[in-house]
N, C-alpha and C positions, 0 to 999 in steps of 0.2 A: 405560812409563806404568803406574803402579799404580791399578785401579778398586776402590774399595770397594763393597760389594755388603753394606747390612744391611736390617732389620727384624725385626719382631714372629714367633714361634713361629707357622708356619705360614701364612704370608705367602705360600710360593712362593719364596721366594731359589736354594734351589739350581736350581730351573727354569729360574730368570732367568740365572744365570751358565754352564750348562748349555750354554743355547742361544745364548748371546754365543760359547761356547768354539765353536762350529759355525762360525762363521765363518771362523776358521784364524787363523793365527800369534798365539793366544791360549793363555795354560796358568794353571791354578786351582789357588787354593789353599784349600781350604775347613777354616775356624779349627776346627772343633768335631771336626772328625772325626782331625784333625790333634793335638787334645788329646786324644781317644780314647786315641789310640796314647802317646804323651808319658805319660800318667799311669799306663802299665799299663810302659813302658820306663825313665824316667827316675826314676833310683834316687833324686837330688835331691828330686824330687816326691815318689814314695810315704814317705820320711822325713821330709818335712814334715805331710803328710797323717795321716799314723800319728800323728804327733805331736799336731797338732790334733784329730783326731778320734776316734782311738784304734785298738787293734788289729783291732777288727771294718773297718776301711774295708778291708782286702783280705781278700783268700778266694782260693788255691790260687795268691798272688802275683799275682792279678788286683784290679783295682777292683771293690768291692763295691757295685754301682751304685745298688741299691734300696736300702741301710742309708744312703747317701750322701743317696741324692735325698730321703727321709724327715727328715734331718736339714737340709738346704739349703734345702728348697720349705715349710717351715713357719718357716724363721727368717733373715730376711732378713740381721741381721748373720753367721749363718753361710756363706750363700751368697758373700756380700762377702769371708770369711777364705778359701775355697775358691777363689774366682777370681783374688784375689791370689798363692794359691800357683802358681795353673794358669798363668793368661794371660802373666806376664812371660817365663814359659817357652816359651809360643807365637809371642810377639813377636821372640825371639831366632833359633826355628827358623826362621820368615817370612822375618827379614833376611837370615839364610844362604839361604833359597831365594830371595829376591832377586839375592844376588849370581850367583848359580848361571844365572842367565837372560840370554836374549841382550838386549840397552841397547833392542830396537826391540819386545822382544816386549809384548803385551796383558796384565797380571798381574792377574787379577780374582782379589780377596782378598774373599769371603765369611767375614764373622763378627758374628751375631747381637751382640754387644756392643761392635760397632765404635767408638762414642764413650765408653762406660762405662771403656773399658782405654786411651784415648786412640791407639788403633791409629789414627784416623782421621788424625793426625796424617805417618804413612807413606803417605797416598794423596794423589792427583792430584786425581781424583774423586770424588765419592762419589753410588753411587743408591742413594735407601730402597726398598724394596719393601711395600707396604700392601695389607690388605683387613679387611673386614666384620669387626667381632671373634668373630662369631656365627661365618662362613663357617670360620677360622684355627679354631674350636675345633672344627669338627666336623672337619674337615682332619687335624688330628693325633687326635684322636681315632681316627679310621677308619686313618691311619697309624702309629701304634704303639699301639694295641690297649690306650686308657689311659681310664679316669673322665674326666667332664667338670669334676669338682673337681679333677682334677690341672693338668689344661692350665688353667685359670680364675687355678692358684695361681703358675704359671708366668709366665702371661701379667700378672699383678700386682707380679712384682719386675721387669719388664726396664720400657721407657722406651717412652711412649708415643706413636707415630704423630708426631703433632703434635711432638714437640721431638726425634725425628730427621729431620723434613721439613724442619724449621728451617736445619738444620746440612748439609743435602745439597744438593750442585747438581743433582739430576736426582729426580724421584720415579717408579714406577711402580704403578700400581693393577691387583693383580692379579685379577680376577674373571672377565671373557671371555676366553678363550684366545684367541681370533683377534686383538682388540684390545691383550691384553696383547704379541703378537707383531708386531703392528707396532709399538709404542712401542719395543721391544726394538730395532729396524731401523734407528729412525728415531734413536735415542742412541747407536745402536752407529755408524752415520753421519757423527754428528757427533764423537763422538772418537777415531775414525782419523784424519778431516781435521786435528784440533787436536794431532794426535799428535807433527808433527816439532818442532812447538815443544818438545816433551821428551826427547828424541834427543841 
């Protein structure tokens, strides 16, 4: 059974899939860190990106992360041609590490753009993750050590709360830790029990 796991920059999602993986016979695939890797490896990729963007997008055969982010978080159809080259790519490694897992295991697939790239489409499930938009920007602010206009311009191209609450069966609101963790208990709960129906 594949769980999708999205929301907003800063939301808490990896916390959320994190501590679902505590439970046991669960294994995570987390999209963004997974394209990390895909765009600094897959020769595919950096020829297309080269291509689009031009020869500054890598530096010493690495992605050039800040020349990249400067051009995607100010122009939204940029961001659209960079994710089109990225995510199809990610969508393909996903399905191989689907096959790769045993038919009973837990597969929480964390990705920030889960209905944007129609990944949602591979899942069983899906929980949004939400909070305060104020709480999400001080959040990553204090975790990668960035302006409050960058997360602000971030948090302006991806999709808003409301219409991936729309599209989820499960939402969690993450703001109290203890509360967030039992919600986390009580979903996790209930889709083990609904599990053999997917076996």
């Amino acid at each position: 059974m594949i769980i999708g796991i999205t929301g907003g920059i800063g939301s808490g999602k990896s916390l959320i899939a994190k501590e679902l993986c505590s439970f046991g016979n669960t294994v995570y695939y987390h999209a963004d860190e997974e394209a990390k890797q895909l765009v600094n490896n897959s020769t595919s990729i950096k020829n297309k990106i080269i291509e689009t963007f031009g020869e500054e997008s890598y530096c010493e055969d690495k992605l050039n992360r800040k020349y990249i982010s400067e051009l995607v978080f100010k122009d939204p159809v940029s961001l659209g041609k960079l994710n089109g080259i990225i995510h199809p790519e990610v969508k393909i490694h996903f399905k191989n590490f689907i096959k790769s897992q045993k038919t009973n295991a837990l597969i929480l697939y964390e990705n920030a753009i889960l209905f944007e790239t129609n990944s949602d489409l591979l899942c069983d499930f899906i929980i949004s993750i939400t909070a305060p938009k104020e709480l999400r920007i001080k959040r990553v602010m204090v975790r990668d050590d960035v302006p409050k206009k960058q997360v602000q311009g971030i948090i302006k191209n991806q999709w808003t709360d409301t219409k991936r609450n729309l599209l989820s069966n499960y939402t969690i609101e993450n703001i109290n830790k203890e509360e967030t963790m039992l919600k986390i208990k009580y979903i996790f709960n209930i889709l083990t029990k609904n599990q053999f129906y997917f076996q």
